[in-house]
C-alpha positions in Angstrom: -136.4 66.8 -40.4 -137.8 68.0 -43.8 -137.7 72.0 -42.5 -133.8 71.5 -42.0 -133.5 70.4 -45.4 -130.5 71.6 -47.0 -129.1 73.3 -42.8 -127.0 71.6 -40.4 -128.4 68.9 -38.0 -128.0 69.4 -34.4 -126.8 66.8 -32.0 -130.2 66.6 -30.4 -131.7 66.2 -34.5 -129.2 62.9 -34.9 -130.5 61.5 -31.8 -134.2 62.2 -32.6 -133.4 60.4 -36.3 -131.8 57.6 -34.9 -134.6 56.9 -32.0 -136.7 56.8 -35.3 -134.7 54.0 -36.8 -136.1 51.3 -34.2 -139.6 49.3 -34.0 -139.7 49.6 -30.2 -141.9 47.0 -28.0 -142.7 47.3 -24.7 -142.9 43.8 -22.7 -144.3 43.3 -19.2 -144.1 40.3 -17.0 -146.1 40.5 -13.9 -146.4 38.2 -10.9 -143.4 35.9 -12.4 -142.1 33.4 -10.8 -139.3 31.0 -10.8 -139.4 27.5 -9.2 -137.2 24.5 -8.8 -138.7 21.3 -8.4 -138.4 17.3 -9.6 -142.3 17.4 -10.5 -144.1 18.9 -12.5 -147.4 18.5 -10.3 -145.8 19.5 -7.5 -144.3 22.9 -9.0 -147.8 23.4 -10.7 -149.5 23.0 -6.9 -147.0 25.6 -5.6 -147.6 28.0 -8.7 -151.6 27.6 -8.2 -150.8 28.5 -4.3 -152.4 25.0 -2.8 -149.2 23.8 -2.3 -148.5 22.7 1.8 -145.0 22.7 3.6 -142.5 21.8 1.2 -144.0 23.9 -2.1 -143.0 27.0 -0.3 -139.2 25.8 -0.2 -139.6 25.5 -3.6 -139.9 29.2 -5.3 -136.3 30.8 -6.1 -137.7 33.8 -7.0 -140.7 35.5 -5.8 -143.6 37.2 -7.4 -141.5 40.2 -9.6 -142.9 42.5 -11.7 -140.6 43.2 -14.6 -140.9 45.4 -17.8 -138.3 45.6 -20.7 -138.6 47.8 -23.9 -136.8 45.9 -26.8 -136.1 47.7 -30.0 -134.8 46.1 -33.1 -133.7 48.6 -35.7 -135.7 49.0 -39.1 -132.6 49.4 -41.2 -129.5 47.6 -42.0 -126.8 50.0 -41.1 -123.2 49.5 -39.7 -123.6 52.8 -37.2 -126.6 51.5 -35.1 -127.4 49.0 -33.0 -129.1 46.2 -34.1 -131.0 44.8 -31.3 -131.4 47.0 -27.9 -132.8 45.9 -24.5 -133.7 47.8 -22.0 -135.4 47.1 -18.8 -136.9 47.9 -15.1 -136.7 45.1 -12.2 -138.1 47.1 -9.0 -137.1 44.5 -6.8 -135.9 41.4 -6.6 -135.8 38.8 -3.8 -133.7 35.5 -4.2 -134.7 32.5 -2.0 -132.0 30.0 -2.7 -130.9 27.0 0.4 -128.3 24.1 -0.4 -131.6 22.3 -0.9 -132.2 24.1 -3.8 -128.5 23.7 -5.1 -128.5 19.9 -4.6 -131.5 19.6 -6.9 -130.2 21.6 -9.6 -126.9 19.8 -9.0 -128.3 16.5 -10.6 
C-alpha cells in the first residue's frame, strides 16, 4: 500500500486493506458430539463409548468434525463488519426419534 502512495487503489487493493482490518482465528471442533439425556452419568457413559443398549439412542448428533474462522475487526469503523463467521461442516448426520423429542419436551 505504501508504493501506491499518492495513485488510485484498485478494487482488488480495497479488498486486500480491508482483509487486513480483521484479527482472524481459526477454531476446530473435532469428534463433537451432541447428546440428550436426563443423567449426567449416563450421557458421560455414552460419550466415553461404555454405554450398552439405550446410550446409543441417546446421541443427536454424531461425531462431526467442524472448523469456523471468526474475525473480529481491529477498528471501529461504520463500513466494515464488525464480527464475521465463517465456517466448514463436511457432513452432518441428525439422529432424532419422538423419544428424543419427548425428553426435550419436559
Amino acid at each position: 500500500m505504501q508504493a501506491k502512495r499518492g495513485r488510485q487503489y484498485s478494487d482488488d487493493d480495497y479488498k486486500q486493506l480491508e482483509d487486513l482490518m480483521y484479527d482472524r482465528m481459526l477454531i476446530s471442533l473435532d469428534s463433537t458430539q451432541l447428546l440428550m439425556s436426563d443423567d449426567v452419568d449416563e450421557a458421560m457413559s455414552a460419550l466415553d463409548g461404555h454405554s450398552h443398549g439405550a446410550g446409543g439412542d441417546l446421541h443427536v448428533v454424531e461425531r462431526i468434525n467442524m472448523s469456523f474462522t471468526v474475525q473480529n475487526a481491529i477498528v471501529n469503523a461504520p463500513t466494515l463488519t464488525k464480527f464475521k463467521i465463517a465456517g466448514n461442516l463436511p457432513e452432518l448426520q441428525v439422529n432424532f426419534s419422538d423419544r428424543k423429542y419427548r425428553k426435550s419436551a419436559r
